[in-house]
C-alpha positions in Angstrom: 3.8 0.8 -0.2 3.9 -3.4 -0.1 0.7 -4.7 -2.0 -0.8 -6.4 0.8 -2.0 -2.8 2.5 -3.3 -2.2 -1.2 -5.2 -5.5 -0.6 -6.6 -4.1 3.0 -7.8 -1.4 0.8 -9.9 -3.8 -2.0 -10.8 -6.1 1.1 -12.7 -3.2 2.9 -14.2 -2.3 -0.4 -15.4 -6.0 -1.8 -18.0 -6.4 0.8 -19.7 -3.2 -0.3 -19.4 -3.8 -3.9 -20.8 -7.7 -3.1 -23.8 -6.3 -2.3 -24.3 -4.0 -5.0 -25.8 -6.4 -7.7 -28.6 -7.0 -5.0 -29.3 -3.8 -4.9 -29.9 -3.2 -8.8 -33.6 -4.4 -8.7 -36.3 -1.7 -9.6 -38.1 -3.3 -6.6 -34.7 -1.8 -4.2 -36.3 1.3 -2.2 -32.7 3.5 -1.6 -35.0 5.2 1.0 -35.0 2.2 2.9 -31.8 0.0 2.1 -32.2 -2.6 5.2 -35.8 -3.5 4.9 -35.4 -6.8 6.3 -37.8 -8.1 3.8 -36.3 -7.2 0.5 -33.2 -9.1 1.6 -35.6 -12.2 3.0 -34.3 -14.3 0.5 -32.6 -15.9 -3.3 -29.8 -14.2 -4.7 -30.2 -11.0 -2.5 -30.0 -13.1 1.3 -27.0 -14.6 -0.5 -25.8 -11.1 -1.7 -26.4 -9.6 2.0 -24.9 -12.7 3.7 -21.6 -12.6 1.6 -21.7 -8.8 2.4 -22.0 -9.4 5.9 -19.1 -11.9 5.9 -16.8 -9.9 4.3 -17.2 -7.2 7.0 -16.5 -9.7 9.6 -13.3 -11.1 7.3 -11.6 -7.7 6.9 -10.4 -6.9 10.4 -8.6 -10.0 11.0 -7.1 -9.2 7.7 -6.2 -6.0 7.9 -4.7 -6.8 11.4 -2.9 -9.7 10.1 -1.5 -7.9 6.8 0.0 -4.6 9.3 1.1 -7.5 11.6 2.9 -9.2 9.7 4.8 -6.3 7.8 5.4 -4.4 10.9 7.1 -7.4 13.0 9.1 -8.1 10.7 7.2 -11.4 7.9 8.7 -11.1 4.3 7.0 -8.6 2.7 6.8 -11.0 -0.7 5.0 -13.6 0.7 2.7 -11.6 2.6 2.1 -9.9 -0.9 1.8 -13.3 -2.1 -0.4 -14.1 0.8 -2.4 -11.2 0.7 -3.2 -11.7 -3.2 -4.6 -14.9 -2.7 -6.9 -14.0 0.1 -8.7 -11.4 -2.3 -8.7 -13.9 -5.0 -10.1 -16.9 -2.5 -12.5 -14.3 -1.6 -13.6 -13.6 -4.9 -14.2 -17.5 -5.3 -16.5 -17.0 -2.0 -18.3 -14.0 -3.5 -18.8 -15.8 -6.5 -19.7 -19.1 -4.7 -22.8 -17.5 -2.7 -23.9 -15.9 -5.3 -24.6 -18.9 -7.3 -25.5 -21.2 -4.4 -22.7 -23.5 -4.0 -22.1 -24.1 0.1 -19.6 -26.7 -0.4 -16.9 -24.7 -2.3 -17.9 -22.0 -0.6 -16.8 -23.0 2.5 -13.2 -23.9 1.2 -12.8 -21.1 -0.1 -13.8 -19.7 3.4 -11.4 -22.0 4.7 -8.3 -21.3 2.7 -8.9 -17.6 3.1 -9.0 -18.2 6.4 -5.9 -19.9 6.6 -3.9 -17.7 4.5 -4.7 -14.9 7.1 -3.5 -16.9 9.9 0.1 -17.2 7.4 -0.1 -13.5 7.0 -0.3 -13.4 11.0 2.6 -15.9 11.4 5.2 -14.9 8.9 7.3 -13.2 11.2 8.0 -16.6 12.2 8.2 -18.6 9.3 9.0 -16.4 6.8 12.4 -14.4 8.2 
């Protein structure tokens, strides 16, 4: 199995584990996980928002990784491809967390960019 479908795998998984840190405060109520005011704001709006973009990141992804393999894009550079999305993704995880909208939204960016390359392959990469 290429790498880039394990990638789909680790990209539907990093929002959830983005969030997790937020959720390791004494004053987290498990009984109520989206009280609206626990997430209000610091770290744990940043956590939630990062979650919340990830989720809307992953189909495109996951669309553009089966995509690509299935018409026909080089398998090593959608691996390649797909790599560097999780890693630029990280960076964007990492980025909210500690506040920084400028790199942030390059990292959003390139992400972004390298799942439109994923998407094109077929014609670039054959």
């Amino acid at each position: 199995m290429p790498l880039a479908i394990w990638c789909i795998l680790i990209a539907a998984i990093l929002p959830i584990a983005t969030v997790f840190p937020a959720k390791l405060s004494k004053d987290f109520d498990n009984a109520n996980p989206r009280n609206p005011d626990y997430w209000r704001e610091g770290f744990r709006a940043r956590a939630n928002a990062a979650q919340a973009n990830g989720f809307e990141a992953l189909p495109f992804f996951a669309v553009a990784v089966i995509i690509g393999l299935w018409q026909g894009g080089s398998p090593d550079w959608i691996d390649r491809l797909a790599v560097l999305f999780i890693g630029l993704r990280m960076i964007y995880i990492f980025c909210y967390y500690m506040d920084r909208s400028g790199p942030r939204s390059l990292a959003w960016a390139a992400s972004f960019l390298a799942t439109i390359a994923i998407f094109t392959s077929p014609i670039w990469s054959v």
